[in-house]
BAKOL-663126 format. One record per residue (C-alpha): x, y, z. Coordinates in steps of 0.001 Angstrom, whole numbers. Layout:
      c1      c2      c3
       X       Y       Z
...
% end
This chain:
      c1      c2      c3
   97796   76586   54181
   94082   77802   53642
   93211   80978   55661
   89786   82162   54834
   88845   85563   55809
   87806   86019   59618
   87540   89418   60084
   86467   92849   58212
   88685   96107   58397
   86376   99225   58525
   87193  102146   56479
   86951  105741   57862
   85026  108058   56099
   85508  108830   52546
   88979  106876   52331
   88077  104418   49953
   88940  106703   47207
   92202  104578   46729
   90278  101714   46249
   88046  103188   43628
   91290  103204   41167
   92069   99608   42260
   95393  100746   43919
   96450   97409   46253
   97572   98975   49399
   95742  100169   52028
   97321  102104   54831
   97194  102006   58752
   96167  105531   59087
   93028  104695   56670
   91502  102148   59019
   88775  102795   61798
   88499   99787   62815
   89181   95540   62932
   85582   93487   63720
   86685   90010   63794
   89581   87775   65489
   92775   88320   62510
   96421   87673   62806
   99118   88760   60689
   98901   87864   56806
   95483   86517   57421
   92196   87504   54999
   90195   89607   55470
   87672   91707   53330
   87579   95695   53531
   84557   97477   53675
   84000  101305   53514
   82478  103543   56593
   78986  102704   55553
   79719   98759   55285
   80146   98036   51631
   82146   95983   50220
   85677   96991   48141
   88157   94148   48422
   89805   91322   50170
   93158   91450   51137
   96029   90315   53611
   96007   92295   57156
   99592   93496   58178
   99680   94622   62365
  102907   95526   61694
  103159   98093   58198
  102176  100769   57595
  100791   99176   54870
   98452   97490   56590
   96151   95947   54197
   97318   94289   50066
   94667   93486   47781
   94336   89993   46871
   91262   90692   44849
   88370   93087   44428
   85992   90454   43152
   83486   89708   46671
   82873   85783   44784
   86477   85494   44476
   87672   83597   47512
   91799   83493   48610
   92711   79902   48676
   94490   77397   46326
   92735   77822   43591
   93438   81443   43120
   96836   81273   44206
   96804   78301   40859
   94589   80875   38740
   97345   84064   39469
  100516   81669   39161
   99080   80319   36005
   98441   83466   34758
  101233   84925   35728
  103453   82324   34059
  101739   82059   30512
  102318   85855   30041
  105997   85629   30443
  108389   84889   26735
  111004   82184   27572
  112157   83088   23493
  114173   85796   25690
  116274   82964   27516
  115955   81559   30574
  116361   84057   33017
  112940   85520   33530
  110518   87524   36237
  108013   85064   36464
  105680   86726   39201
  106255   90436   39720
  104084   91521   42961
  101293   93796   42722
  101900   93781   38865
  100514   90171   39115
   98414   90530   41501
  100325   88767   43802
  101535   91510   46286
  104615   90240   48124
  106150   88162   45763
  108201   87827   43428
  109462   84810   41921
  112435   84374   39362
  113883   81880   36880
  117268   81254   36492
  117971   78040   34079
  116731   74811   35737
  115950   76994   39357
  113329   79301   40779
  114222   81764   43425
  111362   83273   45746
  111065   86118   47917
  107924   86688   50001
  108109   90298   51631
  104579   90856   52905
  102580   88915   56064
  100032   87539   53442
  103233   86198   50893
  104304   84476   54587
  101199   83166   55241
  100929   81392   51758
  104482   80435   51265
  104426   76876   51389
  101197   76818   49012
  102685   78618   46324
  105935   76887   46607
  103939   73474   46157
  101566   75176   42899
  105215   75959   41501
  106588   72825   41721
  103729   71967   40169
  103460   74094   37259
  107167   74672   36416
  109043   71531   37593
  112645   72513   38128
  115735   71511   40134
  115099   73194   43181
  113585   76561   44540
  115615   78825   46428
  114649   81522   48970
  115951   84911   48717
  113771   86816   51355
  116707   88801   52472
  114673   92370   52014
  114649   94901   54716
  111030   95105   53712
  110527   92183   55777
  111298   93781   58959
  108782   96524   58116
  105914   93785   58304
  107467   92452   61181
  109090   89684   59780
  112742   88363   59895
  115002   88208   56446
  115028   84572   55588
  116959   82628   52931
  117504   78429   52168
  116402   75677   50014
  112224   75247   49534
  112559   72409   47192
  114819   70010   45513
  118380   70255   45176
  120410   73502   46597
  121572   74942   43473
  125344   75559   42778
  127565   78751   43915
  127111   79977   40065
  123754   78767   37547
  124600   80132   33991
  122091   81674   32515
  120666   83175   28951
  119290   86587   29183
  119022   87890   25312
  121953   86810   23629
  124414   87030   26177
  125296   84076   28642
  125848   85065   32702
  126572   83638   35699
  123942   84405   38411
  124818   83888   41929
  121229   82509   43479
  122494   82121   46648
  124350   85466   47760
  124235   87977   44474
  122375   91090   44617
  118635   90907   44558
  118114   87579   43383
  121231   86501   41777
  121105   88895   38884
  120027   91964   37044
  116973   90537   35289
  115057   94203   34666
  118006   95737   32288
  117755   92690   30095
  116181   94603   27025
  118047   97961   28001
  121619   95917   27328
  120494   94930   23647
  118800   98465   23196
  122341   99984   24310
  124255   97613   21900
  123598   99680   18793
  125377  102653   20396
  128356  101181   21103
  130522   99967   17884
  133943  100724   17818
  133351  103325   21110
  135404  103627   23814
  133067  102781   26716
  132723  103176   30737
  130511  101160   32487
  130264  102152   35874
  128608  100070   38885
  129080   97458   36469
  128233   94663   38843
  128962   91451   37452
  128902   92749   34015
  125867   92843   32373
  126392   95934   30280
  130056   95289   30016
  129577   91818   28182
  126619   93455   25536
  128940   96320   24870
  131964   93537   23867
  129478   91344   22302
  128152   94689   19940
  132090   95745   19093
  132861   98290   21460
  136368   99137   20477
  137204   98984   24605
  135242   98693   27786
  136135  100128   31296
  134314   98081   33994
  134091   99882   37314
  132704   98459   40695
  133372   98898   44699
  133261   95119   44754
  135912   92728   43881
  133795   89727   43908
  131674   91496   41042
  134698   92182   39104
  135418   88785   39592
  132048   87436   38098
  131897   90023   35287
  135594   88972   34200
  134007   85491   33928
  130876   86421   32585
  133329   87922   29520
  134924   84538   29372
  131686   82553   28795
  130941   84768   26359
  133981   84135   24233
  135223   87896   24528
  138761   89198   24430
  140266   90186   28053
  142682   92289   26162
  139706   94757   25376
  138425   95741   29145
  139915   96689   31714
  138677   95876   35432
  139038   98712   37381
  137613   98223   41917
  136441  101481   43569
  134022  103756   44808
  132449  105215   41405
  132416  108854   42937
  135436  109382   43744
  137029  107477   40584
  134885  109405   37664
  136362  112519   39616
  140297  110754   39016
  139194  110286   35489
  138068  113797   35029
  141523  114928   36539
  143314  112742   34501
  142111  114294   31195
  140095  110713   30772
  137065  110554   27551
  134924  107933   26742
  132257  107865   23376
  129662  106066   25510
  129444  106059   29595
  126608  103885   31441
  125614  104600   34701
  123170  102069   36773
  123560  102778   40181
  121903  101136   42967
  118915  102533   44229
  119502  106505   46421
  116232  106996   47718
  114507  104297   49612
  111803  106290   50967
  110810  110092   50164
  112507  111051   52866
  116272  110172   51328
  114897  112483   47615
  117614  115170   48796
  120319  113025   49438
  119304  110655   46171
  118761  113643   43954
  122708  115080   44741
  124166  111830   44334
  122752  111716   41064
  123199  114734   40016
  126882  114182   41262
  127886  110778   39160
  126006  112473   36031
  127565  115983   36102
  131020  113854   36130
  129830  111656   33089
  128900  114753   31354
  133056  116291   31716
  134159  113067   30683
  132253  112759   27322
  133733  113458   23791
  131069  115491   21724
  128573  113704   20522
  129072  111432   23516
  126156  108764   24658
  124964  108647   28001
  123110  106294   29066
  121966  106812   32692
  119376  105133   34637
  117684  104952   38249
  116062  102332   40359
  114596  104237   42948
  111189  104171   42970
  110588  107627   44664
  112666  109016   41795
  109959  109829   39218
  110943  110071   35668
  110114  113783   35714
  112770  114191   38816
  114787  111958   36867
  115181  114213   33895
  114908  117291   35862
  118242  116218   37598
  120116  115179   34527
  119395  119219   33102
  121096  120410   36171
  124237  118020   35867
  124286  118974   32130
  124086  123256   33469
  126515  123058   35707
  129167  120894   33201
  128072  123172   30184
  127377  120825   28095
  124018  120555   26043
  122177  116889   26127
  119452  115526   23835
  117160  112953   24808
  117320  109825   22024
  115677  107113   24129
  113933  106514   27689
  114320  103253   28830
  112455  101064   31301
  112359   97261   32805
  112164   94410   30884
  108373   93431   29984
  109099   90457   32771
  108643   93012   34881
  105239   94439   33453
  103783   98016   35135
  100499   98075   36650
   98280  101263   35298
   96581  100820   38454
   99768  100678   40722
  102554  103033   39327
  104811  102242   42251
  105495   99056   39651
  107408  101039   37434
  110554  102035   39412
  113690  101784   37126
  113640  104736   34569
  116985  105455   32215
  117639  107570   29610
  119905  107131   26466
  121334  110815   25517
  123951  112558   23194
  126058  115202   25269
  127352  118194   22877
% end
């Protein structure tokens, strides 16, 4: 579908400072005006209170992002060919050395705001969270199937971001064949299961993929506890690296399930983890009762704060889980604790693990921080891209 820009949006006075640094979001409350017939996801090109030019992007009547940046270029126009140019681009910069489970298009990183798209083996899974992703679905889907011929391409647009640009959560086959209940995967040296179809996010954990390796070399002959282990990730590297014995923990019994498997196809020993079901809080606070210790304890919750508004209530729940991992550590004990929330800024972050460590008494050095996989590259212009932030530490 080719939507060429119809209409202009009209800056107020003085707030296209935003757009000076190339940040792709414009909001509602920055907008004077609309000249020009638009509908939702269409083109149009934004222009500053005296009528210059500063970028084209995708309208949204519904966000309060209300504008993303296609492009700043005025000769660059939003059609097929640029969707071809970004995909392309996009694409070439990813390493498929890593295995076949890769972020091929990461969103504003890519400059494609609103979508992501993922590999997993022979299938590609899309989500497309903004009006101007919805808009140019079906072309990008057909430039895919063009550029990276696979099995099928799945749709994973179950993201309550949708509703915030007015859209419903959608999910079903694009293209080609619907793939199975489980794809196996490669992702470093380890072999997974991803669930396309129903699993978190879009079927797996792709952005810890170089965090699990990192994390290997702490873990020989350690007692370990990996909590919200999901289907495993962590728990299968720490096996695979020699960890003496792992305790998996996760509220979900289908995870359990997947991670148990996910040790299986990985040729690991059941008799060295044990699967343990329940709600990580309250359990670490059982363990500490129970006299429990673990050499190495990994925490990767899901993400506390969606908005700035839930900082509070995100910042106590982390300090909560951490404080606990900090009483269950032997000396010398690694940590290795991470966040996804993007409102949580690695400065919080840190700032929250010293007051876990205060109130447990216990003294922590920083050895490592950790981000998300290079598939998952950080815009300098857009730091909202960099959201997951973890820290490997020794607790004295």
């Amino acid at each position: 579908m080719r939507r060429l820009s119809m209409a202009t949006v009209i800056l107020k006075p003085d707030r296209e400072e935003s757009l000076k640094r190339r940040h792709p979001w414009i909001f509602s409350g920055a907008i004077e005006r609309v000249e020009g017939a638009v509908q939702p996801g269409d083109t149009v090109d934004v222009c500053d209170h005296s009528g210059r030019f500063w970028a084209r992007g995708a309208l949204s009547t519904a966000s309060q992002i209300a504008v993303r940046i296609w492009t700043f270029d005025r000769q660059e126009s939003i059609d097929w060919d640029f969707f071809r140019d970004r995909l392309t681009r996009a694409i070439q910069a990813r390493d498929f050395s890593a295995g076949d489970a890769v972020r091929l298009v990461y969103g504003e990183s890519d400059g494609l705001p609103g979508i992501i798209i993922d590999r997993y083996a022979d299938y590609l899974v899309g989500q497309f969270l903004s009006a101007g992703a919805e808009v140019w679905r079906e072309t990008i889907v057909e430039l895919l199937n063009e550029l990276l011929p696979c099995k099928g391409i799945y749709e994973r647009s179950d993201s309550a971001v949708r509703l915030k640009e007015g859209l419903q959560e959608r999910t079903g086959l694009l293209r080609g064949e619907e793939p199975p209940p489980r794809v196996r995967v490669k992702s470093g040296p380890y072999l997974y299961w991803a669930d396309i179809r129903e699993g978190h996010k879009t079927g797996f954990y792709l952005d810890q993929r170089q965090n699990r390796q990192k994390l290997s070399a702490y873990v020989p002959d350690r007692e370990v506890l990996d909590c919200f282990g999901y289907t495993g990730g962590f728990t299968v590297a720490a096996l695979s690296a020699g960890a003496r014995h792992v305790t998996y923990l996760d509220s979900s019994a289908v995870a359990a399930e997947l991670a148990r498997q996910n040790c299986i196809l990985n040729g690991l020993d059941d008799g060295s983890v044990e699967f343990q079901e329940g709600n990580a809080f309250d359990v670490l606070r059982r363990f500490v009762d129970e006299g429990r210790r673990f050499d190495v304890i990994i925490l990767d919750p899901p993400k506390f704060a969606g908005s700035k508004s839930d900082l509070k209530r995100a910042g106590r729940a982390y300090k909560d889980i951490n404080l606990q991992a900090c009483k269950l550590l032997e000396k010398g004990g690694i940590l290795a604790t991470f966040s996804c929330s993007q409102h949580v800024t690695p400065d919080l972050f840190q700032k929250i693990l010293s007051y876990a460590a205060l109130d447990a008494g216990r003294e922590i050095q920083i050895l490592e921080w950790l981000q998300q996989a290079s598939d998952h590259p950080v815009s300098l212009f857009f730091p909202e891209s960099h959201y997951l932030k973890g820290l490997i530490c020794r607790v004295w």
